[in-house]
C-alpha positions in Angstrom: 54.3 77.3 5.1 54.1 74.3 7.2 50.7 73.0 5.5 52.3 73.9 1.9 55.0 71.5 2.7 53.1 68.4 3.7 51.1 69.1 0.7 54.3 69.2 -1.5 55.4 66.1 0.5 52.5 64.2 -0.1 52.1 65.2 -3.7 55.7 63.7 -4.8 55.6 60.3 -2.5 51.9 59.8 -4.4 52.8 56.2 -6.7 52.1 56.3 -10.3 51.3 53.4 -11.9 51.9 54.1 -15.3 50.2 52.9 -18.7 51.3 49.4 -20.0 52.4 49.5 -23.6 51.7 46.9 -26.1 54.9 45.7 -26.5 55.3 44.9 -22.3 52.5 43.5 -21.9 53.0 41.3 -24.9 56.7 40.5 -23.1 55.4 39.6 -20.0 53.0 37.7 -20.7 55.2 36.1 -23.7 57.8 35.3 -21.0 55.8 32.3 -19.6 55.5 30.8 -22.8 57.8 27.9 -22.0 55.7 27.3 -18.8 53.0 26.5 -20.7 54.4 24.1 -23.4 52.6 21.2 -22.9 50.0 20.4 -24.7 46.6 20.9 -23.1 47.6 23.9 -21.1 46.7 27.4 -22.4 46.0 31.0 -20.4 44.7 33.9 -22.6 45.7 37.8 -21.1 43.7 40.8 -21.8 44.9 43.9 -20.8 42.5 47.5 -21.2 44.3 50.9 -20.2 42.6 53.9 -18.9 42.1 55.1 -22.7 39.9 51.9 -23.3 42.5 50.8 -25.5 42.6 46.6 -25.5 45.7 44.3 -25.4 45.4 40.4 -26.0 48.3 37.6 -25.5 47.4 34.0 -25.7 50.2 31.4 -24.6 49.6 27.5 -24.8 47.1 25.5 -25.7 43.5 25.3 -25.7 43.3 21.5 -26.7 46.1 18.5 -27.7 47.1 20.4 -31.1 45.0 23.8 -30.8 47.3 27.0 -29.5 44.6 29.2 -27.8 43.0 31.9 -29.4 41.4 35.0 -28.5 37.6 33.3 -29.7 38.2 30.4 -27.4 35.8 29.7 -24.5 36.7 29.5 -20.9 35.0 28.4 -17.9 34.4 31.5 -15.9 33.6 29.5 -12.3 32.8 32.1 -9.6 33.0 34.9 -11.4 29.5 33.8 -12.9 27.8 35.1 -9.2 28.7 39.0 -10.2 26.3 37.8 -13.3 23.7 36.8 -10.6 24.4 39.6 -8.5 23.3 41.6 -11.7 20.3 40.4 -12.1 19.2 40.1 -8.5 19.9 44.3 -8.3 17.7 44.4 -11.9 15.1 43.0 -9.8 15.3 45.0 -6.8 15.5 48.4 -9.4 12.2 46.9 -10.3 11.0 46.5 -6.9 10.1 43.2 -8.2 12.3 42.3 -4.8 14.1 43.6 -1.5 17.8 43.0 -0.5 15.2 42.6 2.9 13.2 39.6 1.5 13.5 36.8 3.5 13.9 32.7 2.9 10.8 32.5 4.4 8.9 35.0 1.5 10.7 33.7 -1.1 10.5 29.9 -0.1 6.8 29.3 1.9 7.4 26.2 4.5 4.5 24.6 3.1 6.7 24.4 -0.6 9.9 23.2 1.0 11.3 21.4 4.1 13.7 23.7 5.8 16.9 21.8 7.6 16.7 22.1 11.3 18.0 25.0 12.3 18.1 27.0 9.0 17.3 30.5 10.3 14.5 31.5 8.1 15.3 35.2 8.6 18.4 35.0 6.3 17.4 38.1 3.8 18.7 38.2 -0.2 21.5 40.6 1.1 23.2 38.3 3.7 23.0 35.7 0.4 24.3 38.4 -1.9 27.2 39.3 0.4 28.2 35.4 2.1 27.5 36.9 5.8 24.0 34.6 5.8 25.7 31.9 8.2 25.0 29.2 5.5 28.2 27.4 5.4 30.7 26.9 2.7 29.2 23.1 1.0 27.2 20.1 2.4 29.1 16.8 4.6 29.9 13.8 2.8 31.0 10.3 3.8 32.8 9.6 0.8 34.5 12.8 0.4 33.8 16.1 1.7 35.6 18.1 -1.7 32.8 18.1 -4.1 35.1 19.1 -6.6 36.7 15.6 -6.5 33.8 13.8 -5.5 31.7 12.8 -8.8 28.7 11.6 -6.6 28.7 14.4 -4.2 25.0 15.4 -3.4 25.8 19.5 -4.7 27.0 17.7 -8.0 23.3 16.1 -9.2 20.9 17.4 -6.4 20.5 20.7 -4.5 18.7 19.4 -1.6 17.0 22.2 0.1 16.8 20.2 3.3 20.5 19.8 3.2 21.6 23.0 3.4 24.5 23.7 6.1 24.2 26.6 8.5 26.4 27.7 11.1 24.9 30.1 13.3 28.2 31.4 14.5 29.1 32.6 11.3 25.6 34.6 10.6 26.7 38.3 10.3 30.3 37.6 9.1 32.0 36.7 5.9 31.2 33.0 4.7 31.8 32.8 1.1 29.3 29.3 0.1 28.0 28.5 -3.4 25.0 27.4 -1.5 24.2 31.4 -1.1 24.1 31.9 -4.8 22.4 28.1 -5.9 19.5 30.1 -3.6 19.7 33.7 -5.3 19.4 31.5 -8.3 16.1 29.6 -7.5 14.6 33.5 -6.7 15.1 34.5 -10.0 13.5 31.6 -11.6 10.9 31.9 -8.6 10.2 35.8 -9.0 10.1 36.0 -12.5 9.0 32.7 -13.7 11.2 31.7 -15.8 14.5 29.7 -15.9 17.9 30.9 -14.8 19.8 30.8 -18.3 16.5 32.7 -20.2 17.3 35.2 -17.7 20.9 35.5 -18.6 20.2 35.4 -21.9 17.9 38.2 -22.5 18.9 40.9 -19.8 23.0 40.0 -20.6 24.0 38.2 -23.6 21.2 39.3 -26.0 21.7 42.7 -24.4 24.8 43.2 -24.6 25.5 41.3 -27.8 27.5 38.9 -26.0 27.6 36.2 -29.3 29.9 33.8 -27.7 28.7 33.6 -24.2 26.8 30.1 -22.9 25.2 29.7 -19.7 27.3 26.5 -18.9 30.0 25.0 -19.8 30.5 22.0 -22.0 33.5 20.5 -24.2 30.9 20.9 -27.2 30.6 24.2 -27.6 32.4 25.6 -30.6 36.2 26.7 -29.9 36.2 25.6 -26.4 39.5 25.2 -24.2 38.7 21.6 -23.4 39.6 21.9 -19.4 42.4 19.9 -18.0 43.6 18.9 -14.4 47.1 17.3 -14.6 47.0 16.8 -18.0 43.6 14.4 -17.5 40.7 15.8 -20.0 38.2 16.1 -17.9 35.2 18.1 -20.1 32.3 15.9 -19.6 32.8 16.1 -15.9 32.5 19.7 -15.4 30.1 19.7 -17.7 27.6 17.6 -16.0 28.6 19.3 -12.5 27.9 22.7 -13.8 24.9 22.4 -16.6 21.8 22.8 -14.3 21.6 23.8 -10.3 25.2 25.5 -9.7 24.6 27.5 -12.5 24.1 30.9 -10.4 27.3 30.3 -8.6 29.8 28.9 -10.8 28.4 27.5 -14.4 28.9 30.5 -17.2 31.1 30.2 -19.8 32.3 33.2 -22.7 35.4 34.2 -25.0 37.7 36.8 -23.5 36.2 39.7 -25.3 32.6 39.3 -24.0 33.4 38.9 -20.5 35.4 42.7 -21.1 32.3 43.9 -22.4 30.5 42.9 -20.0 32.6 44.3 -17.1 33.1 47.6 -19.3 29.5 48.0 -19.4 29.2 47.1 -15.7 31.7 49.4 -14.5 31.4 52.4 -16.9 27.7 52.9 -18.1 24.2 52.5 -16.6 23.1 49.7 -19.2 22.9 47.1 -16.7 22.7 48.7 -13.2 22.2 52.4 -11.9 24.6 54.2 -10.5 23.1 53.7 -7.0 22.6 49.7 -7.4 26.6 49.7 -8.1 27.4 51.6 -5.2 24.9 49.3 -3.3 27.4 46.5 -5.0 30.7 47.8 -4.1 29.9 48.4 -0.9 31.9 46.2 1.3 31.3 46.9 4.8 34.8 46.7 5.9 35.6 43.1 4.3 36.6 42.3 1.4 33.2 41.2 -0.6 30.7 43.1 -1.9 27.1 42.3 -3.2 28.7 39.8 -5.8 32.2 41.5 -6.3 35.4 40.8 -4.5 37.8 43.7 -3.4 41.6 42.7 -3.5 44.6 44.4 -2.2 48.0 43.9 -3.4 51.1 44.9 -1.9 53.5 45.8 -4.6 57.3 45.6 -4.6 57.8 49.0 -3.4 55.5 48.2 -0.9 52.9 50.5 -2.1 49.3 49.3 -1.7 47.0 49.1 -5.1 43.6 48.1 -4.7 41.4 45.9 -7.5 37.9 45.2 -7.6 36.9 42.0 -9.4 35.9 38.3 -8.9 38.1 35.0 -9.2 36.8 32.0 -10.2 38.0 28.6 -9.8 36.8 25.3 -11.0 38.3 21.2 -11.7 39.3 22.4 -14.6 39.8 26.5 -14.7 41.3 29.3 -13.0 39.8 33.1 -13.8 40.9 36.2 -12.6 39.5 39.5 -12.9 40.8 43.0 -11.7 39.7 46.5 -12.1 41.5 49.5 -10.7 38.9 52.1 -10.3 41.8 54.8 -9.7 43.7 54.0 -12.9 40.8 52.7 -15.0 42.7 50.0 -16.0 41.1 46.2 -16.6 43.3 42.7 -16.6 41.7 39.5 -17.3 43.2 36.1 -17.2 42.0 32.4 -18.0 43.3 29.5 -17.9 41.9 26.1 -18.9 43.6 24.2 -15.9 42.7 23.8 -11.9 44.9 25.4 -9.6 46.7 27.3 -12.3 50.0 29.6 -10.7 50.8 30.9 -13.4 48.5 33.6 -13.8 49.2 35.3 -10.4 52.8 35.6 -11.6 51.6 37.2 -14.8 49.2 39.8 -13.3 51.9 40.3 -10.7 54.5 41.0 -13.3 52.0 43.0 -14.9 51.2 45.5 -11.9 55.1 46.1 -10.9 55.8 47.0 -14.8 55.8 50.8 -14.1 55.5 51.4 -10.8 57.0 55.5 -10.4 57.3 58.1 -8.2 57.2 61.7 -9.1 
């Protein structure tokens, strides 16, 4: 009798996160129109229930006179290494590579000039998962924020013999674009050929992805020109992003491929077997993954949900992507401006529509 009882307990404290309709999410998101009324500043909202049925909102502007659209094209930033992840896992299903591989196999000392210090033992899985010990970006005199720093050394130049490491931090989470500029090269080193033919034919041809790029530029058709503090700053991301940070922060798509692609990812076997994703969402007790982030959010009845995704962040874009794997439900959000707060509130809003208990 005892054991039926914690069981009945258990049962009706067990939060239900029910469906969003149409018409709330629509509201929600609707509701932060006004903070978004000047021109230059846009966020487009996708929402997919457990039902695979897809909800779009788009508030603002994706340039001076243009109100964003669902066909507009964001900067993706960091979400661009679970792209890179991909393909690094293809390669491994292929045997073509191990998450063992060294620095050393993949880069021979007589073809490059290690730092002092670099341990050469650092394996594609410490790179994949940011526990290598290579630290988060290069020094600088000028300015060590390569974001605001137009002639920082990892905006023209990669600089093998440059990269950081930190000993100390070899084993534990380090999250460093230098990890994935590396994974990068081993692609173009391993299959001989460039990073962005690579993208192209194993994701965007694959997957019909028609309005997907492999950088990011204010020329590409129906783009949300990208914007910090109302300053256009395009051409600048543009150059930053075009060639050697491509594998850790450079892709750029329309709402509705970037859900394809994460619908393919999470629900079929078109890209990756089932054991290579469970090899990717393995996080080892923190919260990244083999390119995928694990977030947990507390709600406002203090219920825990947890999302699996990637964030991205550039000068001039904020993305964020979440994936409950209990409810089956998907929210994206982009926005075409740096540091964007916004879009937290609206996913937060979002997630503590319907909370329930039975």
């Amino acid at each position: 009798m005892k054991q039926i009882l914690i069981l009945f307990f258990l049962f009706f404290t067990t939060p239900i996160f029910s469906q969003i309709s149409q018409s709330d999410f629509e509201r929600v998101v609707e509701s932060y129109k006004d903070s978004v009324a000047d021109a230059k500043y846009g966020i487009n909202c996708l929402y997919q229930n457990s039902n695979g049925e897809v909800f779009y909102k788009g508030i603002g502007f994706a340039d001076e006179e243009t109100p964003v659209n669902r066909q507009n094209i964001f900067s993706i930033g960091s979400l661009s290494k679970t792209f890179t992840a991909v393909m690094i896992l293809q390669d491994v299903e292929k045997k073509h590579i191990s998450l063992n591989d060294t620095l050393l196999k993949n880069f021979p000392k007589n073809y490059v000039d290690y730092p002092k210090g670099l341990d050469k033992s650092i394996t594609i899985k410490e790179l994949l998962s940011h526990t290598s010990g290579i630290s988060p970006s290069y020094k600088d005199t000028l300015d060590t924020n390569e974001y605001f720093n137009p002639y920082h050394l990892t905006n023209y130049e990669f600089g093998f013999n440059r990269i950081p490491y930190n000993k100390e931090l070899r084993g534990k989470h380090s999250y460093s674009n230098t990890n994935y500029m590396l994974l990068g090269y081993i692609l173009e080193t391993v299959n001989r050929k460039p990073f962005y033919h690579l993208l192209q034919k194993r994701i965007f041809d694959k997957l019909d992805m028609e309005n997907a790029y492999g950088f990011y530029s204010p020329t590409i058709p129906n783009v949300a020109q990208g914007f910090l503090q109302e300053t256009e700053l395009s051409p600048y991301i543009f150059n930053r992003f075009y060639d050697k940070i491509i594998a850790s922060g450079g892709l750029s798509m329309d709402i509705d491929d970037l859900n394809k692609f994460l619908n393919t990812l999470y629900f079929t076997e078109e890209l990756l077997t089932e054991e290579s994703k469970k090899m990717m969402f393995n996080f080892d007790d923190s919260y990244y993954g083999l390119g995928i982030m694990k977030t947990t959010y507390v709600l406002r009845n203090k219920e825990q949900r947890i999302f699996l995704g990637h964030g991205g962040s550039t000068l001039t874009s904020e993305t964020r992507v979440y994936y409950d794997p209990k409810t089956k439900e998907s929210f994206i959000l982009l926005s075409n401006t740096y540091d964007d707060k916004i879009i937290g509130k609206i996913f937060s809003d979002l997630i503590n529509l319907n909370i329930k208990k039975i």
